[in-house]
N, C-alpha and C positions, 0 to 999 in steps of 0.2 A: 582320204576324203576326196571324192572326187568331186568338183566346181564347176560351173561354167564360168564366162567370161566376167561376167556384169556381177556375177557373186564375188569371186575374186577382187576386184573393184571398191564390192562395198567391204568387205575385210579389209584390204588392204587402207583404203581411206580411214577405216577405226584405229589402225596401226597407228598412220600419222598423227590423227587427233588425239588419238592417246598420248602417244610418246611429247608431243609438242605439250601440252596442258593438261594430260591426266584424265581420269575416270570419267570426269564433270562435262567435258570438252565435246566426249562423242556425242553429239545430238544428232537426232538423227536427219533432222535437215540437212545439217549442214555436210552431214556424212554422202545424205546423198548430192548434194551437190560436190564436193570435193568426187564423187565415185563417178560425175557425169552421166546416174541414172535418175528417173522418176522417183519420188518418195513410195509412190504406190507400188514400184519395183522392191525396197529395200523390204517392205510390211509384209509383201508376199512372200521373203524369203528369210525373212526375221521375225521373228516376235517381240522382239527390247534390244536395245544395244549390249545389255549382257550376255543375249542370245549370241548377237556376234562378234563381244570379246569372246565368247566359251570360244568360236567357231576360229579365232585366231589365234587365241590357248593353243585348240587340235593340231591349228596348221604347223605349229613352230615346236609342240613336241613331234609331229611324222618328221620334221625337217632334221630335229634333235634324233628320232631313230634312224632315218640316212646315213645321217653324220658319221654315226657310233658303227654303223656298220663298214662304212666305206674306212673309216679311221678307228679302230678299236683303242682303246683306253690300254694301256701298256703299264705291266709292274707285274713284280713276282708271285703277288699276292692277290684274293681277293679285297681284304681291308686295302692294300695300296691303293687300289685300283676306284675305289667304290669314292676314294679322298678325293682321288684325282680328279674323278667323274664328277662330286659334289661343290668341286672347288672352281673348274670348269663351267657348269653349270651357273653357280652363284656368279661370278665376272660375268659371263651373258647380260645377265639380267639385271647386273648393276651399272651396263653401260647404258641399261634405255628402265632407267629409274620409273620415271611416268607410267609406261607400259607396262612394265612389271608391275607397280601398285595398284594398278585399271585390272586387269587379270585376276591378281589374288583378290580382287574386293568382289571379283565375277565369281571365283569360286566358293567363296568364304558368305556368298550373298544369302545360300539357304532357301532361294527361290524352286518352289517343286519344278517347275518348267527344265529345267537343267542340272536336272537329276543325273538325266541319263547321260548328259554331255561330262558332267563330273565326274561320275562314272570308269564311263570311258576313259575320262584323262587319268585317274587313279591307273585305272588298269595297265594303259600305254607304259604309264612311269616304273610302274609293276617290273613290267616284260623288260625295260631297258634299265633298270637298278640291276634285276637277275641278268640278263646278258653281261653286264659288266662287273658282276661279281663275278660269273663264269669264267670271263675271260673272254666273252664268245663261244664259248665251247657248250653242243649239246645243245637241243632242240628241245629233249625234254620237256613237259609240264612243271614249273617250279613245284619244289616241296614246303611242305607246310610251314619248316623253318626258314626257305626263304621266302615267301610270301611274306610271313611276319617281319623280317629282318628287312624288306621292304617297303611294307606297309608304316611300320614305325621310324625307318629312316625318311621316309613322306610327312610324315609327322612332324618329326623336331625340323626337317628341313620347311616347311610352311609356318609353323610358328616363327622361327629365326628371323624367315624372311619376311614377315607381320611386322614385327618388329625394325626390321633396319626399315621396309616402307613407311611406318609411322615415326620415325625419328629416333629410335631407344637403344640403336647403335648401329655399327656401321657395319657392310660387308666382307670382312673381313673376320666380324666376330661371326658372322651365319657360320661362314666355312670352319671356323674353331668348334663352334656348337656342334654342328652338324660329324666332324671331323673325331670328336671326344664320345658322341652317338655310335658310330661307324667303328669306334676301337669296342667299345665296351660291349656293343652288343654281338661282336661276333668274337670278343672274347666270354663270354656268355653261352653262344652256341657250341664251340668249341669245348667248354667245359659240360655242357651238357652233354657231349656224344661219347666223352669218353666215361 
């Protein structure tokens, strides 16, 4: 996603007011006075403040596809690997609590406007589930089975994560959830090819 300055600015201001008080918090006044632009600056370049959590959703999984590249996920296995990745992931997002529940409630909003931004984020998470089931390995277009194998590890991993954001347990059970997903369904796959 490439930004200009005073974009960057207003994202980055959503960030703080999320993580400090949560979803409720981003208003956008005050977003744009925290980003030290005009309010008429943030309108032109937003549509709602869920337009730009989606917009910091994107920023922090490109940050998350960096990462993985510059540091790949390390084990023997695909299943190791995918634990590792989803275990990884979950502690992120359980150190900025606020932020994380601002987000899922950005994607989970169902608003047509950010259709395509959710989309999008599917897709990213897509490409970086499959990389680290790979291993890295292979440029390939995923196959049908791992698209799937990815599309439903996105699944149990955003319900989980619904759950520890509204209180119904803690982070620790995501990664179990998520972790019992990750066994079963690629012992699944594996029985299906032979």
């Amino acid at each position: 996603m490439k930004t200009d300055e005073r974009t960057l600015r207003i994202i980055s201001a959503a960030i703080e007011l999320a993580e400090k008080d949560g979803f409720e918090a981003v208003r956008l006044r005050d977003l744009a006075a925290k980003a030290d632009v005009a309010l008429g600056t943030v309108y032109k370049r937003f549509a709602s403040k869920e337009d730009i959590l989606a917009a910091a959703l994107a920023m922090q999984v490109e940050q998350l596809q960096l990462h993985i590249n510059d540091n790949p996920i390390e084990g023997p296995d695909g299943e190791t690997r995918l634990k590792t990745f989803f275990a990884i992931a979950t502690t992120a997002l359980a150190q900025q609590p606020r932020l994380a529940g601002a987000m899922l409630r950005t994607v989970a909003s169902g608003d047509p406007e950010l259709s395509e931004k959710v989309s999008r984020y599917h897709g990213q998470m897509t490409e970086i589930i499959v990389q680290v089931f790979r291993g890295n390995s292979g440029d390939d277009f995923p196959s049908d089975e791992e698209q799937i194998l990815a599309h439903l590890l996105q699944n149990v991993w955003f319900a989980a994560l619904v759950g520890w954001t509204g209180g119904l347990h803690a982070p620790e059970v995501v990664v179990d959830h998520v972790h019992n997903a990750v066994h079963l369904l690629i012992k699944g796959l594996e029985a299906s090819a032979t």
